[in-house]
C-alpha positions as CSV (number, residue, x, y, z in Angstrom):
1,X,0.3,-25.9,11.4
2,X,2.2,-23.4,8.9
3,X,4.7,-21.3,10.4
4,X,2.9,-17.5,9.8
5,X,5.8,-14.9,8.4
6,X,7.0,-12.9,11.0
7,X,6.8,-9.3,9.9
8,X,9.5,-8.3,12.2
9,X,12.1,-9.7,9.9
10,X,10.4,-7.9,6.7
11,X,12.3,-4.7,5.5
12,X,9.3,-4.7,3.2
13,X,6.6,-7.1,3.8
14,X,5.5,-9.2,0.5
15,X,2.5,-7.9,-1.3
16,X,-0.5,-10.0,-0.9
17,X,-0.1,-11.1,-4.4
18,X,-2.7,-13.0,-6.6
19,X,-0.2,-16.1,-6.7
20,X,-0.3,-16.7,-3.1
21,X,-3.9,-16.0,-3.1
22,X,-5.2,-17.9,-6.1
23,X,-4.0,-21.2,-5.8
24,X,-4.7,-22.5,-8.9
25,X,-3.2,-25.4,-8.6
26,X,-4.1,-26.1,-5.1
27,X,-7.9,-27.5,-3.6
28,X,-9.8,-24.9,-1.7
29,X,-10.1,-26.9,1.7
30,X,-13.2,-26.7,3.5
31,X,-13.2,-26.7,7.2
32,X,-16.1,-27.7,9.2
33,X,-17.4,-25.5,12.2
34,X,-15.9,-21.9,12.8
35,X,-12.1,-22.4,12.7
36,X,-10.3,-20.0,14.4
37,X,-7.5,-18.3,12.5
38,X,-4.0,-19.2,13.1
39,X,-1.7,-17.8,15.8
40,X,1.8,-17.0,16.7
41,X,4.1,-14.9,18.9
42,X,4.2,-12.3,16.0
43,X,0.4,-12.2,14.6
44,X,-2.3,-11.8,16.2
45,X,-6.0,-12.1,15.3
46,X,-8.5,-9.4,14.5
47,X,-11.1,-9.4,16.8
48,X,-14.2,-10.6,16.0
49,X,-18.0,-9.2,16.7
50,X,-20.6,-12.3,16.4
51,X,-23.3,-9.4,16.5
52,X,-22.5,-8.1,12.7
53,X,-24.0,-9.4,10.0
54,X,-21.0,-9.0,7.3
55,X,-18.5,-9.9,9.8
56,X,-20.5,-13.4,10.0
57,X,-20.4,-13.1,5.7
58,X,-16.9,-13.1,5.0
59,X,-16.3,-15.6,8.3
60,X,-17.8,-18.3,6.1
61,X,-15.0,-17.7,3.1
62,X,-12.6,-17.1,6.1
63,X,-13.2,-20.7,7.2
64,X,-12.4,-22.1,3.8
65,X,-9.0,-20.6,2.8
66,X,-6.1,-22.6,3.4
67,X,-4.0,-22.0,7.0
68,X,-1.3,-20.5,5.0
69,X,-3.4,-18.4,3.2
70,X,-5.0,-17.0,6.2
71,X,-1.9,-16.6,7.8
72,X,-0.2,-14.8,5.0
73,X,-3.1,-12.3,5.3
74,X,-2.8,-12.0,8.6
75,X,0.9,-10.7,8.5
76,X,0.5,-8.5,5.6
77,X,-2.1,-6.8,7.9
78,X,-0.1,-6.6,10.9
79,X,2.8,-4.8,8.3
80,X,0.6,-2.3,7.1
81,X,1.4,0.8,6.9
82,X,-0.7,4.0,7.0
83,X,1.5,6.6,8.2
84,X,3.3,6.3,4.9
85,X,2.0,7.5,1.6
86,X,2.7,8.2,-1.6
87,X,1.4,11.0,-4.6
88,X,1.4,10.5,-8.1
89,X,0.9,14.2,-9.7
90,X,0.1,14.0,-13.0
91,X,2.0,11.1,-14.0
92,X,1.9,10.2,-18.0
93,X,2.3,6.8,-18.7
94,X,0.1,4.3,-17.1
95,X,2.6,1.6,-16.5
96,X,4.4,4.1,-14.4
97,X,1.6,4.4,-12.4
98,X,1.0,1.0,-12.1
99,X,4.6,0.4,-11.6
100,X,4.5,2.6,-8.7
101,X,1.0,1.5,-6.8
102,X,2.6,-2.4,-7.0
103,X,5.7,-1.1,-5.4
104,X,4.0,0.9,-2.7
105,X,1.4,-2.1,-1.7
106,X,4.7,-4.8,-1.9
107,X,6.3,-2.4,0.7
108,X,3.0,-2.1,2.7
109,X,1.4,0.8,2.3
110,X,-2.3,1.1,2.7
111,X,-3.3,4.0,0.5
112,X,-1.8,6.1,-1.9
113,X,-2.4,9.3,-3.8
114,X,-3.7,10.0,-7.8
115,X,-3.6,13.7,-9.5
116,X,-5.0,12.4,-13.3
117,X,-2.5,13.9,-16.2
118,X,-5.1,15.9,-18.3
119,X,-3.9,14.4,-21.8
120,X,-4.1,11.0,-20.1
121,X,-6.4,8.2,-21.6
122,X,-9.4,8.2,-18.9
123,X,-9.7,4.5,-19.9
124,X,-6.5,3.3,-19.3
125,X,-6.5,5.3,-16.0
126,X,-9.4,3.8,-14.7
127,X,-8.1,0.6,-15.2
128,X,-4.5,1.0,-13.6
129,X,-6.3,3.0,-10.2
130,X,-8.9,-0.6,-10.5
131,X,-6.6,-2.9,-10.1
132,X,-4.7,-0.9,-7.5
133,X,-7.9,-1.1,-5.8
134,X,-8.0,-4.8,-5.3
135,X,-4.5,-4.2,-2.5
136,X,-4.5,-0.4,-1.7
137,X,-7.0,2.2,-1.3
138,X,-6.5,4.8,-4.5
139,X,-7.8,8.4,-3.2
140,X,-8.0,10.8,-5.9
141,X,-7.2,14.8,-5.9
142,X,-7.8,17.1,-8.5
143,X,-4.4,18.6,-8.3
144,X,-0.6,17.8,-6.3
145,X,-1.7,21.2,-4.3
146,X,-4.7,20.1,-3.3
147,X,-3.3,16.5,-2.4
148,X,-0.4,18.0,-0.8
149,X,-3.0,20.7,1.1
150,X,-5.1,17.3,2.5
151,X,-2.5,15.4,3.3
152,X,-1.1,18.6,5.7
153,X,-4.4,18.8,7.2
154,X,-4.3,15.0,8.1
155,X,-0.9,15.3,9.6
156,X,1.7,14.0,7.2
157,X,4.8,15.8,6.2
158,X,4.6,16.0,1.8
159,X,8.0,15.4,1.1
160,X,8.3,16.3,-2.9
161,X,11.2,14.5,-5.0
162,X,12.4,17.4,-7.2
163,X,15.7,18.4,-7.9
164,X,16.6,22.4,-6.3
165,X,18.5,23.7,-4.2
166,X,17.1,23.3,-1.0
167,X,16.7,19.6,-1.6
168,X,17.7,17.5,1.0
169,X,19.4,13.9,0.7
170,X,16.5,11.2,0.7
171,X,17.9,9.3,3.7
172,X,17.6,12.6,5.6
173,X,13.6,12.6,5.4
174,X,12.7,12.1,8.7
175,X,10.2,9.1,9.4
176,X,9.1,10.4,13.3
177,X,5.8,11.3,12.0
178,X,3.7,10.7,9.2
179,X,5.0,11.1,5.6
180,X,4.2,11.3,2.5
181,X,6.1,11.1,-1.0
182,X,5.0,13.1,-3.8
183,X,6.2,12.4,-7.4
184,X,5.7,14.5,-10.4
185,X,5.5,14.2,-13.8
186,X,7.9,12.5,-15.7
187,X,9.0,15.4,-18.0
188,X,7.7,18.8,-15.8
189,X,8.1,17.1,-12.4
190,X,5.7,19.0,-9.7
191,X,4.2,22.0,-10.7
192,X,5.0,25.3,-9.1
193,X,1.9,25.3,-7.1
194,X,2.1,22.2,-6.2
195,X,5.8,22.4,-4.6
196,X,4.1,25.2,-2.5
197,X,2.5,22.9,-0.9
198,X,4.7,20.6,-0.3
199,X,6.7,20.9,3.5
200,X,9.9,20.5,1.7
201,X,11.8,18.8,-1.3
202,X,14.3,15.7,-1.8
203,X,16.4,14.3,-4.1
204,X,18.2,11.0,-5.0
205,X,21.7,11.3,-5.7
206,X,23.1,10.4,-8.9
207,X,26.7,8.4,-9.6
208,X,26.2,7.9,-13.6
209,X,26.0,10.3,-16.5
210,X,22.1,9.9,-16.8
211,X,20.5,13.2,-15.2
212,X,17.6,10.9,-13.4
213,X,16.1,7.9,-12.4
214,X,13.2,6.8,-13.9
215,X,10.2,8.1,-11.6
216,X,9.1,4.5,-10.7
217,X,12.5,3.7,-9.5
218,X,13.0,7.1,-7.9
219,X,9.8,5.8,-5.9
220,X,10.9,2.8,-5.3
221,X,14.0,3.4,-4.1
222,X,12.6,6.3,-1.6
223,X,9.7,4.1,-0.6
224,X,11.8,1.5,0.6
225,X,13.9,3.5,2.3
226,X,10.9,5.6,4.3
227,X,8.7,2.5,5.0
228,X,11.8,0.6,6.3
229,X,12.8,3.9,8.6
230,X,9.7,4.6,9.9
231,X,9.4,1.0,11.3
232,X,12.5,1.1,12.8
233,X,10.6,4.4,15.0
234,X,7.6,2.9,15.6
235,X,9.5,-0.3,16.4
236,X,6.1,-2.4,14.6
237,X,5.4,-3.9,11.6
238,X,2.6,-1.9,11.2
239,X,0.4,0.8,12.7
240,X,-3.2,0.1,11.9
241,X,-5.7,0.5,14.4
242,X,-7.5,-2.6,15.1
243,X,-10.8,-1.5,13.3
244,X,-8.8,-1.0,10.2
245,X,-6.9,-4.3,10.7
246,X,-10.6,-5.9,10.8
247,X,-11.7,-4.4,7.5
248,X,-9.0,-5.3,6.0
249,X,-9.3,-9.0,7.0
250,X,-12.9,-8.7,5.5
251,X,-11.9,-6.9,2.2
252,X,-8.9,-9.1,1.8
253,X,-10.7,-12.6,2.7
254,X,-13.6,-11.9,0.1
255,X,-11.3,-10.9,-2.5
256,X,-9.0,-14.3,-1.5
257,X,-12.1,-16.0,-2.2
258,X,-12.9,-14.2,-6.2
259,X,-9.0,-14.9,-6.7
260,X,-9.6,-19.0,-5.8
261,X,-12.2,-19.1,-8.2
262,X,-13.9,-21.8,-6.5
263,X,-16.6,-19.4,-4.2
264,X,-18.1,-16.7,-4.9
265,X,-19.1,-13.9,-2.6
266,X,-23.1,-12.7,-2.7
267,X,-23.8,-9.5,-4.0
């Protein structure tokens, strides 16, 4: 049996990535009966209820991935994260976006935040916070405020990266509670109000000549830094509760199944 990954070892888990998942050159095995899924020291299964009716629906694709590729799911749900987030505010290019969203799902988060730039092409928005969909939830919020205002009320710190001077260094954000990383657009940065909102501001030092990092990198390199910090405190992969952890094997197991090409789910 395939070794799973441990998640332990994972300063940012992998993405459940449509490679791994597709397998296009690799024969959807189908495995008679109700084969349990795999275990180890690290993962453990989701439990299951034999009285639900879509539970027993995606427990039939279940049975015919692959025991790696039920493993791999497994361990990117023990290694997410939702006590980490992130907020694009009014970001203006869409590959940014996207840029960001692939980052934040590679590093395990489960959700992040969208404030839509006004001039931006509704189309091409759409079709960035879509794809996002298929790994991470996509909430959106009208404006930063108002995401920073919801995310207060659920909690999290809204940590803003903006360059003043009461920013503090980035590896000084604190990762004993939940947090959340706002990013602003790439030529105004956060507005005013939006700042207000915001618990505090950060910043990323600079050793070149060049003023900034390019937002997507800013995130990334912030991201890794909080997701990696705040599972050193919670001393877990992950903190999902356990009926999170079992939609997420449902939602990931049908869309393992689209990605094989071989079954399709029922509508």
């Amino acid at each position: 049996m395939a070794k799973p990954p441990d998640p332990s070892e994972l300063l940012g888990p992998r993405g459940l990535t449509a490679e791994v998942l597709r397998g296009d050159d690799e024969e959807v095995p189908i495995h008679r009966g109700s084969a349990p899924p795999p275990e180890s020291d690290s993962i453990t299964p989701v439990r299951q209820s034999s009285d639900s009716a879509p539970l027993r629906d995606w427990r039939f694709y279940w049975d015919l991935l692959s025991e790696d590729r039920r493993a791999r799911i497994l361990s990117v749900i023990a290694a997410r994260l939702a006590s980490v987030t992130v907020v694009l505010d009014r970001l203006l290019d869409p590959h940014n976006t996207a840029a960001i969203l692939r980052t934040s799902e590679g590093l395990g988060l489960g959700r992040a935040h969208v404030v839509s730039h006004e001039s931006q092409d509704a189309l091409a928005h759409r079709r960035v916070t879509q794809d996002a969909d298929k790994w991470l939830d996509v909430e959106l919020h009208p404006t930063g405020g108002a995401a920073a205002a919801e995310l207060k009320a659920r909690g999290f710190e809204v940590w803003a990266g903006h360059l003043d001077d009461r920013a503090i260094h980035y590896t000084d954000l604190k990762a004993d509670r939940p947090i959340a990383l706002l990013f602003g657009n790439e030529h105004e940065g956060p507005s005013a109000e939006t700042l207000a909102a915001c618990t505090g501001t950060f910043r990323i030092p600079m050793a070149g000549f060049t003023q900034s990092f390019n937002v997507s990198v800013a995130a990334g390199i912030a991201l890794a830094h909080v997701t990696q910090k705040r599972r050193a405190h919670l001393e877990s992969a992950g903190d999902l509760p356990e009926d999170e952890r079992v939609k997420l094997q449902q939602r990931f197991t049908l869309l393992a199944a689209r990605l094989a090409r071989r079954v399709k789910p029922s509508h």
